[in-house]
DRENDRENVO-995499 format. One record per residue (C-alpha): chain; x, y negated, z negated. Coordinates in steps of 0.1 Angstrom, whole numbers. Example, Ala and Ser with C-alpha at 12.3 -4.5 7.8 and 13.67 -1.06 7.14 Angstrom:
! residues 2
+--------+-------+-------+-------+
| chaine |    xx |    yy |    zz |
+--------+-------+-------+-------+
|      A |   123 |    45 |   -78 |
|      A |   137 |    11 |   -71 |
+--------+-------+-------+-------+
This chain:
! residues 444
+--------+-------+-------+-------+
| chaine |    xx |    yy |    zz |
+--------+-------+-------+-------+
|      A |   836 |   433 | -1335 |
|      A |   847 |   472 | -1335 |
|      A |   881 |   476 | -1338 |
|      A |   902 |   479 | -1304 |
|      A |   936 |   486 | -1304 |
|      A |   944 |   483 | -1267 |
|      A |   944 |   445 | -1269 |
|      A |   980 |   426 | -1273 |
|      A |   970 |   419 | -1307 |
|      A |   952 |   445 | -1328 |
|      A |   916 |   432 | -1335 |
|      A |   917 |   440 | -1371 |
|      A |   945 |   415 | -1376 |
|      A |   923 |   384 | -1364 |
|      A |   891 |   398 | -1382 |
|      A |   913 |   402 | -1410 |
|      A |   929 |   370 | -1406 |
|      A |   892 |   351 | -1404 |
|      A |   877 |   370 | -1434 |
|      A |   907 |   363 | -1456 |
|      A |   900 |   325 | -1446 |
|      A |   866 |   329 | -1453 |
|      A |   856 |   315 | -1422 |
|      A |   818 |   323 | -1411 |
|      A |   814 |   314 | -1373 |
|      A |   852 |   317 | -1359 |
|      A |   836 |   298 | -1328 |
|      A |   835 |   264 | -1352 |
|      A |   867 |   267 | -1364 |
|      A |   884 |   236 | -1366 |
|      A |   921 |   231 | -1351 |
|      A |   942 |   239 | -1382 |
|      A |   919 |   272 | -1392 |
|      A |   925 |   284 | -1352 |
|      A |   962 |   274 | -1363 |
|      A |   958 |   291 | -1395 |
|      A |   943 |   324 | -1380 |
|      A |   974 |   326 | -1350 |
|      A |  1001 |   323 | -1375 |
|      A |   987 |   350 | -1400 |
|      A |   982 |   374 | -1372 |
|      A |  1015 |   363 | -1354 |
|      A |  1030 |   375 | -1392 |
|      A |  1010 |   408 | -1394 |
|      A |  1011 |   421 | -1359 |
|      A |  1045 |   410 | -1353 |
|      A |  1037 |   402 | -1322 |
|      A |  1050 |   363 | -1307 |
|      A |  1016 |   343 | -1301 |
|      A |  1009 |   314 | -1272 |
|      A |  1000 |   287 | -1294 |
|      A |   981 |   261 | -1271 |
|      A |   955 |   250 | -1299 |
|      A |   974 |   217 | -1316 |
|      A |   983 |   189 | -1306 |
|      A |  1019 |   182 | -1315 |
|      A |  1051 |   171 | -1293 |
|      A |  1075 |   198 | -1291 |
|      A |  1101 |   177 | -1273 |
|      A |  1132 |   161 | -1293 |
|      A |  1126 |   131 | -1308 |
|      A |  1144 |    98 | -1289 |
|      A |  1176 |    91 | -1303 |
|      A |  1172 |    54 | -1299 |
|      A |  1150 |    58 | -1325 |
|      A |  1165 |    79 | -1347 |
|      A |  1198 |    61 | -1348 |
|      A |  1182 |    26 | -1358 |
|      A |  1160 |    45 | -1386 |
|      A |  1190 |    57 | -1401 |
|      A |  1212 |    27 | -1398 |
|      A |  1185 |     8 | -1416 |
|      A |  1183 |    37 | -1446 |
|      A |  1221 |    33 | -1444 |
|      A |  1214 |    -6 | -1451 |
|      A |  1193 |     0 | -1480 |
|      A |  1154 |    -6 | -1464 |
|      A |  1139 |    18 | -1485 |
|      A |  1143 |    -3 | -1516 |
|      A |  1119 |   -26 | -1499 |
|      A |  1085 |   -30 | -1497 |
|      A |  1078 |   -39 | -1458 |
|      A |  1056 |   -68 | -1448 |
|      A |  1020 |   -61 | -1444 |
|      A |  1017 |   -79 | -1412 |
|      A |  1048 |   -55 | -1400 |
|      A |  1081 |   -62 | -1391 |
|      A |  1087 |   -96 | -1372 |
|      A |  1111 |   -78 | -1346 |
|      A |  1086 |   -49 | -1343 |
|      A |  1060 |   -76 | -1336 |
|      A |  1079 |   -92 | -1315 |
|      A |  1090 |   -58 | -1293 |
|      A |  1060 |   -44 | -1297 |
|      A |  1044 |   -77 | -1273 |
|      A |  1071 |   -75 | -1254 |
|      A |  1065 |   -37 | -1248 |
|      A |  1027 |   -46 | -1238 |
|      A |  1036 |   -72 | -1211 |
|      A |  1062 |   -51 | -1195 |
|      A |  1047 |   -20 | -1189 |
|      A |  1009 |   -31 | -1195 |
|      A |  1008 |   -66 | -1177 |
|      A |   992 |   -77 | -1204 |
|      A |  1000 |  -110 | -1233 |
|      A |   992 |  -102 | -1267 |
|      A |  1011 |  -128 | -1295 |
|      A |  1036 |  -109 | -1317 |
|      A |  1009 |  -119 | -1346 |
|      A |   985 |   -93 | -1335 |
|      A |  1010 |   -65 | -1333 |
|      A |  1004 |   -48 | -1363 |
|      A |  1026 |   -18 | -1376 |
|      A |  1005 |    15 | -1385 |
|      A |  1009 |    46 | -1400 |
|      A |  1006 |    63 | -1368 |
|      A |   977 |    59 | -1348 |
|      A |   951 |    78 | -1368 |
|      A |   954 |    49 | -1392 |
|      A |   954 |    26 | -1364 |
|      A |   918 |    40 | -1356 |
|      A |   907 |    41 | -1390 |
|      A |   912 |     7 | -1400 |
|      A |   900 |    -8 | -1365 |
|      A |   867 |    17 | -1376 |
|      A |   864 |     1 | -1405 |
|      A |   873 |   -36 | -1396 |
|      A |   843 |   -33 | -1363 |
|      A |   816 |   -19 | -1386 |
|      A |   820 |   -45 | -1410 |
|      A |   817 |   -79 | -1388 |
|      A |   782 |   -78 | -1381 |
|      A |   754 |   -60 | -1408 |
|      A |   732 |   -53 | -1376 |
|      A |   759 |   -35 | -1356 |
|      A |   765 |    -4 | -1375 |
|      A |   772 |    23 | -1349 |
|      A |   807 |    33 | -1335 |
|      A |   798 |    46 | -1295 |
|      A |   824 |    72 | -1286 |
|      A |   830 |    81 | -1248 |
|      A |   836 |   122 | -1248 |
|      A |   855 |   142 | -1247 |
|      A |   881 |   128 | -1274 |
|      A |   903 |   138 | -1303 |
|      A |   876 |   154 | -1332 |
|      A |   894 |   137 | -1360 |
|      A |   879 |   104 | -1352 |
|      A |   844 |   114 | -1357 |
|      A |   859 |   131 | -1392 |
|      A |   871 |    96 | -1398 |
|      A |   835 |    80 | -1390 |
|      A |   818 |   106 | -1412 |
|      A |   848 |   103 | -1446 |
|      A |   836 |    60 | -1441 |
|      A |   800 |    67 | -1442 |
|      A |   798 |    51 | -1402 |
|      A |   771 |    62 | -1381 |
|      A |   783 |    73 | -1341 |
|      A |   767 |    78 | -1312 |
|      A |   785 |   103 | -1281 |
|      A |   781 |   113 | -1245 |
|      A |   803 |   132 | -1222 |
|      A |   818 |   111 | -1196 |
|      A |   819 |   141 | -1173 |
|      A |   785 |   134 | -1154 |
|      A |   785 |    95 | -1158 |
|      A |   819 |    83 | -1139 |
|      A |   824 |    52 | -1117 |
|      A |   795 |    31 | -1111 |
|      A |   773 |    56 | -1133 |
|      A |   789 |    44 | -1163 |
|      A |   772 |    12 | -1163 |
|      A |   741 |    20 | -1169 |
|      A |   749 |    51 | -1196 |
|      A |   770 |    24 | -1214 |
|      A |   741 |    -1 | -1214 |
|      A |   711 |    29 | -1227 |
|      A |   736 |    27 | -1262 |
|      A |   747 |    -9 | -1261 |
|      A |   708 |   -23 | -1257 |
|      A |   699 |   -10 | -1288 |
|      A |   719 |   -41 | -1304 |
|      A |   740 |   -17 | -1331 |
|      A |   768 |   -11 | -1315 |
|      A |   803 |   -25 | -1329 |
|      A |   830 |    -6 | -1313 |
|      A |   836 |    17 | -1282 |
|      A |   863 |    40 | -1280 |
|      A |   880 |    59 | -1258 |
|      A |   918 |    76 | -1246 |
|      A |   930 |    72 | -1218 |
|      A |   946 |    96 | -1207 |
|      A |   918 |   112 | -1220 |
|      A |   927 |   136 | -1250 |
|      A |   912 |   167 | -1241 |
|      A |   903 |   167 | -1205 |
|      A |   930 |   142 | -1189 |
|      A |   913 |   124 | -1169 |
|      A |   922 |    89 | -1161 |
|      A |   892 |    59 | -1163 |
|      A |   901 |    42 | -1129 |
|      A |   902 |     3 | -1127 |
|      A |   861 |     1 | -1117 |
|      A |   853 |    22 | -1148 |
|      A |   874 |    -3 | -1170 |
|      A |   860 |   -29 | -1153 |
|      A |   828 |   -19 | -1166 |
|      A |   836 |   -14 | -1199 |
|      A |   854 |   -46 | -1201 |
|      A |   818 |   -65 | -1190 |
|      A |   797 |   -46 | -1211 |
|      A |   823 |   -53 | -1238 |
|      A |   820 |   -93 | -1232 |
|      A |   784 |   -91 | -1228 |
|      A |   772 |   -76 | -1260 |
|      A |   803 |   -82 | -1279 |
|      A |   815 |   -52 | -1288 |
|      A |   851 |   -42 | -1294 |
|      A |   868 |   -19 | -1273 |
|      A |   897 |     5 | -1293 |
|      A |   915 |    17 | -1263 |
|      A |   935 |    48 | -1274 |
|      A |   966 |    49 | -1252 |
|      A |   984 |    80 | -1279 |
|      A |   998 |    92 | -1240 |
|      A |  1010 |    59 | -1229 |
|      A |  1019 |    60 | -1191 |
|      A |  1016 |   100 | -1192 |
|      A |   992 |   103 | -1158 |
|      A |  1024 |   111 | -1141 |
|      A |  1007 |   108 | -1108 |
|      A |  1022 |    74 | -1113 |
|      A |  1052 |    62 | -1118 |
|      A |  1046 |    42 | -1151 |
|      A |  1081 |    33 | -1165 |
|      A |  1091 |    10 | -1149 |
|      A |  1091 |   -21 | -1170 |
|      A |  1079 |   -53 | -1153 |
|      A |  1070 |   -37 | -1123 |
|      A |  1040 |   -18 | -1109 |
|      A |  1020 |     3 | -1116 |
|      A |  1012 |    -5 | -1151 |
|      A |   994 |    13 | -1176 |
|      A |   958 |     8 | -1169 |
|      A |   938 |    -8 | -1195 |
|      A |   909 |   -25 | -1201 |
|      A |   928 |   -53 | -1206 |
|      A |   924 |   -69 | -1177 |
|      A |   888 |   -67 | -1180 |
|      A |   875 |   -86 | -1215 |
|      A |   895 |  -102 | -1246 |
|      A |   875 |   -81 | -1270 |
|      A |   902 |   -50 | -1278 |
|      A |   930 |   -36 | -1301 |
|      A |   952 |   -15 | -1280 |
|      A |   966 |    16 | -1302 |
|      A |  1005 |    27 | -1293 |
|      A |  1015 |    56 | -1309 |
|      A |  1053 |    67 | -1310 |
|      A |  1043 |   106 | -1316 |
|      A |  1039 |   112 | -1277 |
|      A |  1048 |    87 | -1255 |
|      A |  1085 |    87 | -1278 |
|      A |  1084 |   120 | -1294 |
|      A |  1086 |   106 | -1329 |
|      A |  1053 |   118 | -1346 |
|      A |  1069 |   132 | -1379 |
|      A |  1079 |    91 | -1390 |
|      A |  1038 |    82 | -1384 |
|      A |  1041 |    49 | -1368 |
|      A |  1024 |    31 | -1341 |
|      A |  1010 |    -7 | -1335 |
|      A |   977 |   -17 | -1332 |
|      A |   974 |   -45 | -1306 |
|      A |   947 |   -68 | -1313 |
|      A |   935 |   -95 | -1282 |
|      A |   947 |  -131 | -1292 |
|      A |   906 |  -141 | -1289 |
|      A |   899 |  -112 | -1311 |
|      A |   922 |  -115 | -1338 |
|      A |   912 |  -147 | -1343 |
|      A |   874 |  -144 | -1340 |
|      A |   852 |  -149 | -1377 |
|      A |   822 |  -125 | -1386 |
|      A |   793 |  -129 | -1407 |
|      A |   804 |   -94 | -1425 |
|      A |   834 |  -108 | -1436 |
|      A |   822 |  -138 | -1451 |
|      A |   797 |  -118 | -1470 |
|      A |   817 |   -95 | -1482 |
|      A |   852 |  -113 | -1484 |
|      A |   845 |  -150 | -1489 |
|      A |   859 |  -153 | -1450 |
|      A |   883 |  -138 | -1428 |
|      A |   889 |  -130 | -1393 |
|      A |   894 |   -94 | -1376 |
|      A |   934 |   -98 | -1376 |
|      A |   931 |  -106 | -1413 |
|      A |   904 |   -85 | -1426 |
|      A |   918 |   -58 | -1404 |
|      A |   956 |   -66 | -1419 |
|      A |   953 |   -82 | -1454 |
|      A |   919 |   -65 | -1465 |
|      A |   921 |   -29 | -1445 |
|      A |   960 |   -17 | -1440 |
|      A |   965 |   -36 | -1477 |
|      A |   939 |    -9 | -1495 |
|      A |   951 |    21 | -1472 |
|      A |   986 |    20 | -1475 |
|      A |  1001 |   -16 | -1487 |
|      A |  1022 |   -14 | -1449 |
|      A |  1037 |    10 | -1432 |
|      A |  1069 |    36 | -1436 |
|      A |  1097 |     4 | -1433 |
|      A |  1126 |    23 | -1418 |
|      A |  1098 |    33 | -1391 |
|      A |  1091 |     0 | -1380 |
|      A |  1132 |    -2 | -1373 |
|      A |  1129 |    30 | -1352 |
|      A |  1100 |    15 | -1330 |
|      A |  1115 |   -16 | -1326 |
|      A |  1146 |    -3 | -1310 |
|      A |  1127 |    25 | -1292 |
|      A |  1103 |    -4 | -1274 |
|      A |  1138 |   -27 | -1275 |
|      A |  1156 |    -1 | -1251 |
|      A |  1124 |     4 | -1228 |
|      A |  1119 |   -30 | -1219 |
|      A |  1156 |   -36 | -1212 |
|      A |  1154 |    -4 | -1187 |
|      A |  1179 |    11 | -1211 |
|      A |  1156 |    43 | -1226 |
|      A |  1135 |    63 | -1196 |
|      A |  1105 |    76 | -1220 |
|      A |  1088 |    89 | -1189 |
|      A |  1110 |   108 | -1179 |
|      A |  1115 |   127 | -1210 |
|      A |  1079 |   135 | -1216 |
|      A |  1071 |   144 | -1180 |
|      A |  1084 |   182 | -1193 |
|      A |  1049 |   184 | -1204 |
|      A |  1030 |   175 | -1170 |
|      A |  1057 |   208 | -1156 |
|      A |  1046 |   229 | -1183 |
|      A |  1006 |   219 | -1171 |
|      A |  1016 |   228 | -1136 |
|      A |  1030 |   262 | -1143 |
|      A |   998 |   270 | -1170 |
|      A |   973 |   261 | -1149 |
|      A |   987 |   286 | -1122 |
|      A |   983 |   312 | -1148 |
|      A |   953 |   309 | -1157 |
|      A |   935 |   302 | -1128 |
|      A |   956 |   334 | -1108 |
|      A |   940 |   357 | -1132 |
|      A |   904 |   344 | -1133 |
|      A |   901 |   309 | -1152 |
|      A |   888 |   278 | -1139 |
|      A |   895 |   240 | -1150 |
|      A |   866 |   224 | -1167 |
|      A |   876 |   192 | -1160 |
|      A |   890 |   196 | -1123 |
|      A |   892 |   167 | -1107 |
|      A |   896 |   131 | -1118 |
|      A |   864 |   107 | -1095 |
|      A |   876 |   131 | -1062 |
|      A |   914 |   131 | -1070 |
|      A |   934 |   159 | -1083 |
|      A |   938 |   158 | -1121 |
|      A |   972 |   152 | -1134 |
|      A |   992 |   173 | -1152 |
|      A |   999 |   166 | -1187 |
|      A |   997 |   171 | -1218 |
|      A |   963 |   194 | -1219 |
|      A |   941 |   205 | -1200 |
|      A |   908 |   225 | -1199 |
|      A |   896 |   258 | -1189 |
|      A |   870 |   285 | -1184 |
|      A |   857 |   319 | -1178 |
|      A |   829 |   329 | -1163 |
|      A |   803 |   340 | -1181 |
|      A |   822 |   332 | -1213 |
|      A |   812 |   303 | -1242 |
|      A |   840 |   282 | -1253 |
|      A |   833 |   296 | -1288 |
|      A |   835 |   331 | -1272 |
|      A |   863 |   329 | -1248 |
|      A |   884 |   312 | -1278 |
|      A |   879 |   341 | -1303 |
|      A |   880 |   368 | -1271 |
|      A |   917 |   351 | -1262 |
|      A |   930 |   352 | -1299 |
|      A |   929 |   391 | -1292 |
|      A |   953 |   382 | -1264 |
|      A |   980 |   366 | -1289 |
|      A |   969 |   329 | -1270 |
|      A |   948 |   305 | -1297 |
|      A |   930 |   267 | -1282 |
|      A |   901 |   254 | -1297 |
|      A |   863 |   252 | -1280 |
|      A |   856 |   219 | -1260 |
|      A |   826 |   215 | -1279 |
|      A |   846 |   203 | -1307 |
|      A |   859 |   171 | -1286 |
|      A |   820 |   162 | -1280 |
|      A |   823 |   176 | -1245 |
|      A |   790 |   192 | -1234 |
|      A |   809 |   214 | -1211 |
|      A |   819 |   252 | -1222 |
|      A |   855 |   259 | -1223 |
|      A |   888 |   255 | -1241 |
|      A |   912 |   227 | -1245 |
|      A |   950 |   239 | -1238 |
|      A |   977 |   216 | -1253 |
|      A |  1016 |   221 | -1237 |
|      A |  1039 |   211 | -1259 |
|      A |  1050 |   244 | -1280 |
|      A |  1056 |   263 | -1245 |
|      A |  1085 |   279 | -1246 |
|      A |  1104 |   288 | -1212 |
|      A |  1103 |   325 | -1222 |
|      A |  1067 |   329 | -1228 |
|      A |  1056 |   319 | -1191 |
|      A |  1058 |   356 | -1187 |
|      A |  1041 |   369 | -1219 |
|      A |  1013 |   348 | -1205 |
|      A |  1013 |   359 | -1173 |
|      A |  1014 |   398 | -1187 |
|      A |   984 |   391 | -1213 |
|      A |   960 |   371 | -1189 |
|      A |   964 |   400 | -1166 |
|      A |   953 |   423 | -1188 |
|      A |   925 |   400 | -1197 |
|      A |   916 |   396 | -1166 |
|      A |   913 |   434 | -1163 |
|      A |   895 |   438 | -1196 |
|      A |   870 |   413 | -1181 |
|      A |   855 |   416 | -1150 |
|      A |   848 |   384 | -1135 |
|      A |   810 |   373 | -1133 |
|      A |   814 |   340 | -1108 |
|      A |   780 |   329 | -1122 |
|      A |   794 |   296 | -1136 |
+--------+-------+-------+-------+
């Protein structure tokens, strides 16, 4: 693209930025290279960029949490190796945590301590695919977080995708059942909220997932990384409705993954439990008595998976996560009302955007107004994902395509958390011009 200085950001320092990377189509750049490219042309220009493109809290971490961590390096944990199957009071908290703001009963045995969710997912990848030779094929309902499909392809795991945007409520059914007929699938997954678009699967959609789930026996991996954050609701209360929704309620066939980064602003220690269903823990697979003499998922997944990944999880962690869930149940720590900030920020962005020409991809959540959160999705007419992505970088504001999070739709995914109160305004000043630079085409 020729040169064009009248842009926030001089072109030639993204060009320069993307050839020095040696990236050939900026339009599949993956979410650290978008990263990447922002911060090298924040550094040459000089010029402050909106960084909307990764995923990260950018709220202070809780201090329940951080106090307990360093009371038990103070006690002398890190000398020890931790238990693989976690530690007992995290196990114990961690159930507790599930019925009170779930309504849900999971045994301390099948809480098990991860390295953050992303290991949570892997191992649950790995521990599905291997219980039955037939049932090869990990189904994944779209849009979702990209790195999971990365994980699928680094195991050799064969996946199968749709976008959930056409196919919600009583249409799921039969979509679900065109993949699950076919006799290979092992595991469906999902997040809800959903991780890019924030959506919300209402009670009827879990429902169906939850039959489908019993009927072919699959496993459901219910990714909840932004637990009780559809802050249309009032989710934080412990022991009292609403309660997370889940498809819990629906089939014993699922590990529940809790991650601290969000939901407790404690992503930097990488820890999170993996729930797993009483009936499912302790349910045998041909698979794993071929290829380890026996087992059951809670074993294979604990004493065969987690034991080759990482021999347990960071041990002063599992203290933090014990008293962070501790406090919450006893009414003592408000999470929710921390992490809300980032359904305000939402609120604010999406004015933005869509006062200067933008449109949400994913606006509206089965005839109800989408929450605000911690992303959310837009586009502009007549513009690809891939092409509104690179034409914004221009603007000092980096996201990533949707077409990277296996939505069909065209569009970009805007994450909240690095907002700064200050750069409302520099926002507001650069989609103005963009909006200028672009006359709209309302052919959508």
């Amino acid at each position: 693209m020729e040169q064009n200085n009248d842009t926030p950001i001089a072109r030639k320092y993204i060009d320069e930025a993307v050839e020095e990377m040696g990236i050939k189509d900026l339009t599949k750049a993956t979410i650290r290279e978008v990263k990447a490219i922002a911060s090298m042309a924040e550094k040459a220009s000089g010029k402050e960029f909106v960084k909307m493109e990764m995923g990260v809290p950018g709220l202070p971490p809780a201090k329940v949490g951080v106090e307990a961590e360093i009371e038990a390096l103070k006690n002398g944990i890190a000398r020890l190796y931790p238990d693989i199957n976690g530690l007992p009071e995290l196990k114990k908290q961690a159930s507790a945590f599930v019925k009170a703001f779930i309504n849900v009963d999971i045994s301390p045995e099948g809480c098990v301590p991860v390295t953050g969710s992303m290991q949570g997912t892997y191992a649950s990848f790995l521990t599905a695919v291997q219980a039955d030779p037939q049932k090869d094929t990990i189904l994944f309902i779209d849009p979702g977080f990209p790195v999971q499909k990365q994980q699928c392809v680094v195991m050799g795991a064969r996946y199968e995708t749709f976008d959930v945007y056409h196919f919600r409520g009583e249409k799921l059914r039969e979509k679900l059942e065109s993949y699950l007929k076919s006799g290979r699938i092992c595991a469906i997954v999902y997040s809800n909220p959903n991780n890019p678009s924030w959506i919300c699967l209402h009670d009827e959609e879990l429902r169906i997932i939850g039959e489908l789930a019993t009927q072919y026996k699959v496993v459901i991996l219910e990714d909840l990384a932004y637990f009780a954050m559809d802050f249309r609701k009032d989710l934080g209360r412990p022991y009292e409705p609403p309660f997370q929704s889940t498809v819990a309620h629906y089939t014993d066939r699922y590990v529940l993954l809790i991650s601290a980064s969000k939901a407790f602003s404690y992503a930097g220690q990488r820890i999170g439990v993996c729930c797993i269903s009483d009936k499912l823990y302790h349910e045998s697979a041909p698979g794993y008595e071929q290829r380890y003499g026996g087992g059951t998922f809670g074993t294979v997944f604990i004493h065969r998976i987690l034991y080759a990944l990482s021999s347990g999880t960071s041990h002063s962690a599992q203290y933090a996560l014990a008293a962070m869930m501790k406090a919450a149940v006893e009414g003592k720590y408000d999470f929710r009302s921390e992490v809300i900030e980032y359904g305000r920020r939402a609120k604010r962005l999406k004015e933005i955007f869509c006062r200067h020409g933008f449109y949400l991809v994913y606006d509206n959540d089965l005839g109800d107004p989408l929450a605000d959160g911690f992303y959310f999705t837009i586009g502009y007419p007549g513009m690809t994902g891939g092409e509104l992505m690179k034409e914004l970088l221009y603007y000092g504001v980096s996201a990533i395509p949707l077409d990277t999070t296996g939505s069909d739709q065209q569009g970009l995914r805007a994450c909240t958390s690095f907002i700064e109160p200050h750069q409302y305004e520099i926002l507001e000043e650069r989609m103005a011009q963009f909006e200028a630079d672009h006359p709209l085409n309302t052919a959508r």
